[in-house]
Backbone bond lengths (Angstrom), bond angles and torsions (degrees), N, CA, C in turn:
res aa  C-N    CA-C-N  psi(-1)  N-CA   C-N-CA  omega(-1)  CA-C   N-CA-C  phi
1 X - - - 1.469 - - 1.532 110.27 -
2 X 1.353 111.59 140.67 1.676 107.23 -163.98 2.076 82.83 -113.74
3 X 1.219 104.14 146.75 1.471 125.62 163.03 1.607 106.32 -49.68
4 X 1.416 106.89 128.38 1.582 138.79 -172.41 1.418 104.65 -105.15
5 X 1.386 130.53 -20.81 0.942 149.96 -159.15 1.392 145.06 -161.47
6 X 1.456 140.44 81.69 1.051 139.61 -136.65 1.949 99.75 -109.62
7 X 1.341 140.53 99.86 0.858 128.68 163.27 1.921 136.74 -87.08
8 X 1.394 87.32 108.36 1.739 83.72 -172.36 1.809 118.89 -91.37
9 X 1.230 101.91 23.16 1.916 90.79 158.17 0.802 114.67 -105.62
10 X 1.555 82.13 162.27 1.819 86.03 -162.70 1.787 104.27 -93.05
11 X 1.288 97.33 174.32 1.396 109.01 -166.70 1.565 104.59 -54.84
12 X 1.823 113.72 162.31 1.082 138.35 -177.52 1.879 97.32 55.42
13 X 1.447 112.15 62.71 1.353 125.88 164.05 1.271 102.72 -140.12
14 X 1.239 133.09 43.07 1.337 127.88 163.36 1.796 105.36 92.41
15 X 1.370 97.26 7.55 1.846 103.54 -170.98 1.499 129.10 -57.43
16 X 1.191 118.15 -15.22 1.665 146.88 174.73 1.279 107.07 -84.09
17 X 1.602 125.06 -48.27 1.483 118.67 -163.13 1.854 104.43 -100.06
18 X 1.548 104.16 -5.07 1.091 127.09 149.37 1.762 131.97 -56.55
19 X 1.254 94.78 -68.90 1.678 112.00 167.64 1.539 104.70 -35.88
20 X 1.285 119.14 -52.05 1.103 133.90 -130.48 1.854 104.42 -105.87
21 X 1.377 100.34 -12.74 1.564 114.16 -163.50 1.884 96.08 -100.75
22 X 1.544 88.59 -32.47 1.986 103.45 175.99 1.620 110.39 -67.80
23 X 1.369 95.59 -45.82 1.235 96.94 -178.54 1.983 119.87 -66.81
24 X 0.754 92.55 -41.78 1.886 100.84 171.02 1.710 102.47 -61.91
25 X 0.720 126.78 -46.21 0.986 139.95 156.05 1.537 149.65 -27.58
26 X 2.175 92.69 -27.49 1.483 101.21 170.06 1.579 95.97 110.69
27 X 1.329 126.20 -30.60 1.687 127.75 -153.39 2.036 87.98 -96.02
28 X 1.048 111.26 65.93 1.324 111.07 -165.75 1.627 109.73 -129.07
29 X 1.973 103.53 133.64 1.014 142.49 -49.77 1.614 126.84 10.83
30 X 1.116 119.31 144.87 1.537 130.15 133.93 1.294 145.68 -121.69
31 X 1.166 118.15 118.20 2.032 122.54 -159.42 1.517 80.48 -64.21
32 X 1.551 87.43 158.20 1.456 93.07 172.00 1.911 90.94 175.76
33 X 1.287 136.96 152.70 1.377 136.81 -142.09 1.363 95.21 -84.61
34 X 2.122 121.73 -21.74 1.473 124.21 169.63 1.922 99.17 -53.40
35 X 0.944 129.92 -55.62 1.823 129.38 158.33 1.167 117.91 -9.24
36 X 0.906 121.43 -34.90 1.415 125.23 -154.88 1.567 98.27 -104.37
37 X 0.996 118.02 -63.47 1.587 138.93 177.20 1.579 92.28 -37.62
38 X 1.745 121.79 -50.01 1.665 121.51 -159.99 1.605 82.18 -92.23
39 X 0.917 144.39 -36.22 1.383 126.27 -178.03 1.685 119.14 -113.12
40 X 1.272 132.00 30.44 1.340 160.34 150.78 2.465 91.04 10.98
41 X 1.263 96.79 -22.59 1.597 102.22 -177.40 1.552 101.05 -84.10
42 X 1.167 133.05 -19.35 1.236 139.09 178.77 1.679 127.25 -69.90
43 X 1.623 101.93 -23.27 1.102 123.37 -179.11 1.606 118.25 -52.54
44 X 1.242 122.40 -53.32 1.270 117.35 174.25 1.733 128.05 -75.21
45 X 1.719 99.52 10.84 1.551 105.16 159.46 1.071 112.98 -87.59
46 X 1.673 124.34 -29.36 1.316 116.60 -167.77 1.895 103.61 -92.78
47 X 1.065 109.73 -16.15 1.400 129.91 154.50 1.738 118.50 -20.38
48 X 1.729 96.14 -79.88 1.263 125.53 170.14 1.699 115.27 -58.75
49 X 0.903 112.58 -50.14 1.796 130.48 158.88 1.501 104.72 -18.43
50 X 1.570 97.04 -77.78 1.756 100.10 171.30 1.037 127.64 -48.70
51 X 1.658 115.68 -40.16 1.125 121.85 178.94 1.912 127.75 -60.63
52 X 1.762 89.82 -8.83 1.509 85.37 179.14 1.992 95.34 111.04
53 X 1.142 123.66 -21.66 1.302 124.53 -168.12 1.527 127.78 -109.77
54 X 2.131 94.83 27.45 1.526 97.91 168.91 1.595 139.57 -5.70
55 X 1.092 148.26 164.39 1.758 142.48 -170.11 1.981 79.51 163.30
56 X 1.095 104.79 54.75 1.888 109.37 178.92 1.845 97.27 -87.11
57 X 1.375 118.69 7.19 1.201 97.28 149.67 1.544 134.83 -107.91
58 X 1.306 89.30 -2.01 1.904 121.12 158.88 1.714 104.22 -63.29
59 X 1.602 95.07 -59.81 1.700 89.35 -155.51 1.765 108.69 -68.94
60 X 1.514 104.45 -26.09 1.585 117.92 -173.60 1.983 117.30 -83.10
61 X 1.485 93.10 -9.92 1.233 93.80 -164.01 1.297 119.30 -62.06
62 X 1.412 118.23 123.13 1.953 133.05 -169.09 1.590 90.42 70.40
63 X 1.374 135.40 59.70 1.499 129.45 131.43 1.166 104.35 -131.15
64 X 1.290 123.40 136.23 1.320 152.90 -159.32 2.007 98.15 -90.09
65 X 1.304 116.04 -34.81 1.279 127.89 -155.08 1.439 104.28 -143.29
66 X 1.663 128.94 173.58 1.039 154.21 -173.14 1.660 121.75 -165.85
67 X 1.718 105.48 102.11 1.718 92.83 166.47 1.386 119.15 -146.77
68 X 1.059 141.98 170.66 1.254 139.31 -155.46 1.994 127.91 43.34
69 X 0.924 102.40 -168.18 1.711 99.84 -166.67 1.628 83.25 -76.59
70 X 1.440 89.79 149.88 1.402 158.48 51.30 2.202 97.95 -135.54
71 X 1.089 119.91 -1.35 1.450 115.48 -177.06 1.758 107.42 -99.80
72 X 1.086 107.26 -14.44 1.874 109.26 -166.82 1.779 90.06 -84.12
73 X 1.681 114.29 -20.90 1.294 103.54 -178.53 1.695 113.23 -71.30
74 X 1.725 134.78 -5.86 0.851 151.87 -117.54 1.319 88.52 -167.11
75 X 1.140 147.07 27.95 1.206 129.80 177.28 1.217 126.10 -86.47
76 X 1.489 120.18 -29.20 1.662 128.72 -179.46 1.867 81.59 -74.17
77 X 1.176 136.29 -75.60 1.369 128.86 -161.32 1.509 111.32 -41.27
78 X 0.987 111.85 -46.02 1.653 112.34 -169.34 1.847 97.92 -74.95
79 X 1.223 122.01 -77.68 1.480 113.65 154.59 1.540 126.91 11.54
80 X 1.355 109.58 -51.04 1.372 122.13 -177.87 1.206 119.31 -90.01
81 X 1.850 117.97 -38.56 1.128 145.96 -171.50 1.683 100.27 -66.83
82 X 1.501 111.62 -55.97 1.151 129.80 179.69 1.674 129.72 -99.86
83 X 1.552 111.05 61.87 1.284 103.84 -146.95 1.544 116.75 -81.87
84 X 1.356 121.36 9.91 1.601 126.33 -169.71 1.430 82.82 -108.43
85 X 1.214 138.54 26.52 1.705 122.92 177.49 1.516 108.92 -124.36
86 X 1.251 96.78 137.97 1.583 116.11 -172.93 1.450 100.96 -62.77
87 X 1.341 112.98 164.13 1.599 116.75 -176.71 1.529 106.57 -142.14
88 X 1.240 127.26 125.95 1.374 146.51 -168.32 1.734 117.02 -126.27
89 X 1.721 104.40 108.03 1.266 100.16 -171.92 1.920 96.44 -105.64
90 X 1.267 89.88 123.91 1.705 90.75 -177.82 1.492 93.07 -85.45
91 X 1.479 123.48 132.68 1.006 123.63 124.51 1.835 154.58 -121.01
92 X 1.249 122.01 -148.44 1.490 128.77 169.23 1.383 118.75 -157.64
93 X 0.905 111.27 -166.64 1.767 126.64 -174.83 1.824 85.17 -98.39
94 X 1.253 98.80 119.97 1.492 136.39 165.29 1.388 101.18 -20.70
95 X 1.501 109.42 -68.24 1.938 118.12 -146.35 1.514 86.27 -76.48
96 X 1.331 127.40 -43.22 1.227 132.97 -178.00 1.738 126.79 -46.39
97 X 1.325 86.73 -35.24 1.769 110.46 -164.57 1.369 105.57 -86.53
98 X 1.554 121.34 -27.11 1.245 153.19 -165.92 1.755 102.43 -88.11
99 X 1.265 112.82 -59.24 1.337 113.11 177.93 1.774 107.67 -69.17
100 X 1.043 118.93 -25.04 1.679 120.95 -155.15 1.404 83.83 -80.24
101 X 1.462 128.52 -56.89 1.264 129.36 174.54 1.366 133.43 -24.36
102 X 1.279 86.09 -59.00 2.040 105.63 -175.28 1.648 89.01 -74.07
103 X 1.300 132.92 -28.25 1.424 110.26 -171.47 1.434 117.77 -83.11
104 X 1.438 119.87 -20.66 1.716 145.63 -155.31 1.613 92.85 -127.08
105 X 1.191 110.65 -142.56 1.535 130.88 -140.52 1.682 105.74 -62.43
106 X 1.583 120.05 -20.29 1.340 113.83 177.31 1.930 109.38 -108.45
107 X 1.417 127.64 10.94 1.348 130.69 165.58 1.493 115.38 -39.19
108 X 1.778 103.64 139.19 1.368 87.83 159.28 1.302 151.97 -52.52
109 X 1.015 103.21 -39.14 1.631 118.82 155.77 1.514 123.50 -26.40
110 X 1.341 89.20 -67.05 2.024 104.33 179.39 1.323 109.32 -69.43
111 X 1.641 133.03 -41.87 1.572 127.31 170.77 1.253 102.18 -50.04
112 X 1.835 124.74 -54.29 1.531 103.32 -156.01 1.426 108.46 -78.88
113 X 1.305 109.16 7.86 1.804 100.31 -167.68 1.458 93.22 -91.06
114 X 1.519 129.15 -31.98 1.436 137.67 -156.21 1.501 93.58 -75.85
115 X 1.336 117.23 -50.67 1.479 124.54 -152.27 1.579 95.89 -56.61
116 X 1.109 133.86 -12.13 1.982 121.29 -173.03 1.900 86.46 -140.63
117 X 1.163 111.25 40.14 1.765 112.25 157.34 1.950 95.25 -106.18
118 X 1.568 105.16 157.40 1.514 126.50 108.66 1.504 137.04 20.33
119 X 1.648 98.62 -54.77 1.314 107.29 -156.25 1.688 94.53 -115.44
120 X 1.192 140.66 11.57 1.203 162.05 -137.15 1.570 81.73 -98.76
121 X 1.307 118.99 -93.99 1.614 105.09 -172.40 1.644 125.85 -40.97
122 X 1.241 94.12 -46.82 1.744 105.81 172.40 1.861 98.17 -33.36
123 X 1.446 114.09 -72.02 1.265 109.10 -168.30 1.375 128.74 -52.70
124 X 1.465 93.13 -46.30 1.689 108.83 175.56 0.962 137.53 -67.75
125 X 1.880 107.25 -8.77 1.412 105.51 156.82 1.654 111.91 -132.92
126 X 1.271 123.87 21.07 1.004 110.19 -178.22 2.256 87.18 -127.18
127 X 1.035 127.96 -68.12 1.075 126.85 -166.31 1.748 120.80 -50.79
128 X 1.770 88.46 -60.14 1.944 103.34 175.37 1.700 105.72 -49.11
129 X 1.421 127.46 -37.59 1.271 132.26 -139.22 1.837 99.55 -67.24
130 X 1.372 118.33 -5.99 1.352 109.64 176.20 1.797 104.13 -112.49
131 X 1.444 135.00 1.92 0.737 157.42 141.74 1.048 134.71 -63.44
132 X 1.771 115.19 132.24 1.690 115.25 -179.73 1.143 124.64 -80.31
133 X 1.476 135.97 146.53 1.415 125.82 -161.79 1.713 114.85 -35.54
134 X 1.137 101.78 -76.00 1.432 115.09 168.03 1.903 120.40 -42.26
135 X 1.255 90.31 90.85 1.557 84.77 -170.59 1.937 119.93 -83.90
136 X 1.662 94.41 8.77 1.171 104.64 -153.06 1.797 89.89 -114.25
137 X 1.356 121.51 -5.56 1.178 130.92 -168.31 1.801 107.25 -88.45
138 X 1.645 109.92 123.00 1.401 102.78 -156.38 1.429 99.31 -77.91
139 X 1.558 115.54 -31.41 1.077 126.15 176.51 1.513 118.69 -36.06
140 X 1.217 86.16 -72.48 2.026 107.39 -167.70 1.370 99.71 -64.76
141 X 1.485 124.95 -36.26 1.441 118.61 -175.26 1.931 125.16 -74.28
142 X 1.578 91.70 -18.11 1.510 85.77 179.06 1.614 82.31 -106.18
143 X 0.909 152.95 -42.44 1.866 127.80 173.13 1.459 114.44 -37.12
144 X 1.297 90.17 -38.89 2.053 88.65 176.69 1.260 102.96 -68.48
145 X 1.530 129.95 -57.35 1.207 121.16 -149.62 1.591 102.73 -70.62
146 X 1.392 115.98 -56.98 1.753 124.18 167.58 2.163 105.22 -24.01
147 X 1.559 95.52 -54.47 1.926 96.14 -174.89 1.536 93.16 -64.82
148 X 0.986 128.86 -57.60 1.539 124.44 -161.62 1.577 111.57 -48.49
149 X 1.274 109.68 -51.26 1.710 117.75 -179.82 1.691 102.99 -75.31
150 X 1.348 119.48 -43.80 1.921 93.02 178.36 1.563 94.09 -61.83
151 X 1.277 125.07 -63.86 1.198 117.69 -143.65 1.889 115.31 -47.05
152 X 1.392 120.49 -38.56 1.131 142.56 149.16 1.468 106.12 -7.31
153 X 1.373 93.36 -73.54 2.127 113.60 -157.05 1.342 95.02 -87.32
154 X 1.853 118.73 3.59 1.771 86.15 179.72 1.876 91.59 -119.53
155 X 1.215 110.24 0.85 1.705 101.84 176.25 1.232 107.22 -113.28
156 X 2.035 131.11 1.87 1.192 148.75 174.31 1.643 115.15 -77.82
157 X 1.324 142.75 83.30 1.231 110.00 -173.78 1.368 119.62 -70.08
158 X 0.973 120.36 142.21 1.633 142.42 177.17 1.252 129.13 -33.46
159 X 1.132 116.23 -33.30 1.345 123.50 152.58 1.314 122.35 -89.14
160 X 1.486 125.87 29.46 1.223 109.51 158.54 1.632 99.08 -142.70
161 X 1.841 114.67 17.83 1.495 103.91 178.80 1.599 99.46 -135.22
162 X 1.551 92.87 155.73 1.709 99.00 170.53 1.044 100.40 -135.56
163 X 1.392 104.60 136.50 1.425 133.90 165.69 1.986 107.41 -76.53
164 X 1.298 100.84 117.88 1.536 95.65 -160.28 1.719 110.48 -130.13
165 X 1.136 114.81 101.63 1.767 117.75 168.13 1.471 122.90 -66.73
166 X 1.356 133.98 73.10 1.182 117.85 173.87 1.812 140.21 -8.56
167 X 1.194 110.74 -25.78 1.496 113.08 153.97 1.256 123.58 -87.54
168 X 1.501 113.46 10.01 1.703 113.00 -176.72 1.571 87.03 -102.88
169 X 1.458 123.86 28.68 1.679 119.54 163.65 1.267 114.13 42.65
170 X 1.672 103.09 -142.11 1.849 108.48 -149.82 1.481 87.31 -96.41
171 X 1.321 154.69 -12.30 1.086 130.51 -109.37 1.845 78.09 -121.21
172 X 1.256 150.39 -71.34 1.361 174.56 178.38 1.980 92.47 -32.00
173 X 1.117 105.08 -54.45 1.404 126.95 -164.94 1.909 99.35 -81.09
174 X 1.099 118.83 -31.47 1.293 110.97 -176.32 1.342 96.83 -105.25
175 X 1.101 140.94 -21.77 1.776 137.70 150.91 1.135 117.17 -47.73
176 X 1.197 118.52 -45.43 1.653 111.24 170.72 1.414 150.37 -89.30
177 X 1.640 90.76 -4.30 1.729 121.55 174.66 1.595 109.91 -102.45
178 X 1.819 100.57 -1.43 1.413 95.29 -161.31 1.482 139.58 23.27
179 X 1.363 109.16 79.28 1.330 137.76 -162.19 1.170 113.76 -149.26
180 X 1.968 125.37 135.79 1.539 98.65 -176.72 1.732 119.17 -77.52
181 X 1.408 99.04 171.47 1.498 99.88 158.36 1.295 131.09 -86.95
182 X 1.428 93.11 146.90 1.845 106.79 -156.10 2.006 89.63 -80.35
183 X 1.454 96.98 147.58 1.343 116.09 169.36 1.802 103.28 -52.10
184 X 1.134 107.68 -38.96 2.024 124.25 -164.11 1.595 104.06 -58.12
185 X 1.197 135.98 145.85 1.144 133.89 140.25 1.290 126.58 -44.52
186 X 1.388 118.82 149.11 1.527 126.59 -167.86 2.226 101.07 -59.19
187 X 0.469 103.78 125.06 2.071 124.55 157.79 1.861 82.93 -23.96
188 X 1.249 125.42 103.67 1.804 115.30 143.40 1.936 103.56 -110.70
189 X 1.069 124.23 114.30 1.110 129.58 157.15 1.563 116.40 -153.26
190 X 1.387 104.98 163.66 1.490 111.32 167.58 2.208 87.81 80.52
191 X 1.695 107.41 48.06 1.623 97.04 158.35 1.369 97.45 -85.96
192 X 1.869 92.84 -176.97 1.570 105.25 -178.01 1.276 120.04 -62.81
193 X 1.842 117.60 -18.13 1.346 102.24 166.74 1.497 140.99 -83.89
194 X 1.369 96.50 -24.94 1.476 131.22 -178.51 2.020 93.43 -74.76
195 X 0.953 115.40 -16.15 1.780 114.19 -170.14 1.667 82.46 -96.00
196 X 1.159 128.29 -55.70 1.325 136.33 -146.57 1.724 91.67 -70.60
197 X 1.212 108.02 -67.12 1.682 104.76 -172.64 1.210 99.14 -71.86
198 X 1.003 148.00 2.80 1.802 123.83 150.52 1.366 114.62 -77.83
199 X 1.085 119.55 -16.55 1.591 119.77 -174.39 1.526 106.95 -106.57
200 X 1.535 117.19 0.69 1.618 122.52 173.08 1.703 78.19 -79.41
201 X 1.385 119.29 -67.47 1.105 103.96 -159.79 2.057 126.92 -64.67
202 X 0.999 85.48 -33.24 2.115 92.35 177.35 1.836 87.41 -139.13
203 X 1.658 92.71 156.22 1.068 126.45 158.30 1.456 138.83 -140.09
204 X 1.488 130.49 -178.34 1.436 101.28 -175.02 1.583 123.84 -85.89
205 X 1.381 110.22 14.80 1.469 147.64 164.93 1.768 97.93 -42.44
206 X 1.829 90.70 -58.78 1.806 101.03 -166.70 0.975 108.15 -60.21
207 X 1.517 148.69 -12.17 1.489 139.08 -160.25 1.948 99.71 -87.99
208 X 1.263 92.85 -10.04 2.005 89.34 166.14 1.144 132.31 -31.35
209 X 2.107 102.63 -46.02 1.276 116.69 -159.14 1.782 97.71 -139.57
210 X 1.135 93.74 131.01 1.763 96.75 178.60 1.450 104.59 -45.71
211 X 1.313 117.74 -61.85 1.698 107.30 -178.26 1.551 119.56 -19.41
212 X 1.148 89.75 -57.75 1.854 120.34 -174.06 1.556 96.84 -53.34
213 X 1.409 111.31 -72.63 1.538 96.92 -172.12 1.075 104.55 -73.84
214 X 1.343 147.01 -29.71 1.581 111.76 173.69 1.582 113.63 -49.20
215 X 1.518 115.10 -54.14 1.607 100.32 -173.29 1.820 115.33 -53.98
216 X 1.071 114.08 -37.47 1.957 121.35 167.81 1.439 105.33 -34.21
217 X 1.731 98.10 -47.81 1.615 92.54 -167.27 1.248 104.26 -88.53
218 X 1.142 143.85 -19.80 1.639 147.13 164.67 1.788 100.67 -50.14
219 X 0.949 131.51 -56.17 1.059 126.03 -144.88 1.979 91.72 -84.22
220 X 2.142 96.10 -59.11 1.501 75.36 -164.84 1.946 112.78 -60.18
221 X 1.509 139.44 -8.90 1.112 146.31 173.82 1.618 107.74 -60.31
222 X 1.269 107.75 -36.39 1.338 114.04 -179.07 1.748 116.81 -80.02
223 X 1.308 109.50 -27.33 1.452 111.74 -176.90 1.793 106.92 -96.06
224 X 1.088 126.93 3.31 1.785 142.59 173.84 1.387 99.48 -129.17
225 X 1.328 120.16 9.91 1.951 126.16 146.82 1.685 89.45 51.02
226 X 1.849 106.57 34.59 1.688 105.54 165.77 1.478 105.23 -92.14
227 X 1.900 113.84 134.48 1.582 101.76 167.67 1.099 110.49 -95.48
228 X 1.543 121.05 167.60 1.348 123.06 -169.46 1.583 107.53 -85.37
């Protein structure tokens, strides 16, 4: 199965209620960095990826779609790789995207727990790699995020990308996949609080010990209402 869908924002842009809006949708599987966490064996493809040694029909194989990290870091490659696939840049308001960050997936808390995991290379060369050293720098982080989204819309042609706000619902998103709209309300999950108290409770710390990641994977399976 070749990718239907290539999403290049980066995480905490609405990328969960995204996943999740594709998937109702028909675009089912969807990659998304919760993937990674349920398949933790996948890691050293996206590994090699960085390294220059793509196999994206290994890493994609039976997903219909792609959004949030670890593929939005990869988006001009896959784009090219996959050239009959639509491309979807989620975004938000900068200061917003910036604060949600520091509170969720880039906190101090969560860096120092990562830095002596497992998953330590995974990040450092596959996640940071569209990121400025300083991930904590408000400056450098909304210049990145601002370069990341023009750069997107100016090597994307237009008829095959949407620029997409998760509160602009089904209606933008089913215009451009030409697909109908679902009777359902739009997918809201994965806010800053709902991100925050999942990570009081596990982090990517837990993947140390199988115990640990099984409960990671209980929970994120339980919050995308996936059974095992």
């Amino acid at each position: 199965m070749a990718l239907k869908i290539i999403g290049a924002g980066f995480g905490r842009t609405g990328t969960m209620s995204l996943k999740l809006a594709l998937e109702e949708l028909g675009f089912d599987p969807c990659h998304h960095m919760a993937e990674v966490f349920l398949n933790p064996q996948s890691m050293p493809d996206w590994i090699r990826a960085a390294d220059g040694h793509a196999d994206w029909n290994k890493i994609y194989q039976g997903y219909a779609a792609s959004v949030d990290f670890p593929g939005c870091s990869f988006w001009r490659e896959l784009s090219e790789f996959y050239p009959q696939a639509k491309v979807i840049l989620s975004v938000r308001d900068p200061e917003k995207w910036f604060e949600s960050t520091q509170a969720t997936i880039f906190s101090e808390a969560s860096m120092q727990r990562l830095t002596s995991t497992p998953m330590k290379e995974f990040f450092d060369k596959v996640v940071w790699k569209s990121l400025p050293p300083d991930i904590h720098d408000k400056e450098a982080m909304i210049n990145t995020f601002n370069r990341h989204n023009a750069e997107v819309q100016r090597a994307i042609p237009k008829n095959r990308l949407l620029v997409f706000e998760a509160s602009e619902g089904w209606a933008p998103l089913c215009a451009f996949l030409e697909v109908a709209t679902p009777t359902k309300p739009f997918p809201r999950l994965n806010s800053r609080e709902e991100m925050a108290a999942m990570m009081a409770r596990t982090s990517p710390a837990d993947l140390t010990s199988p115990p640990d990641l099984a409960r990671m994977q209980e929970i994120i399976r339980a919050r995308m209402k996936r059974p095992e």
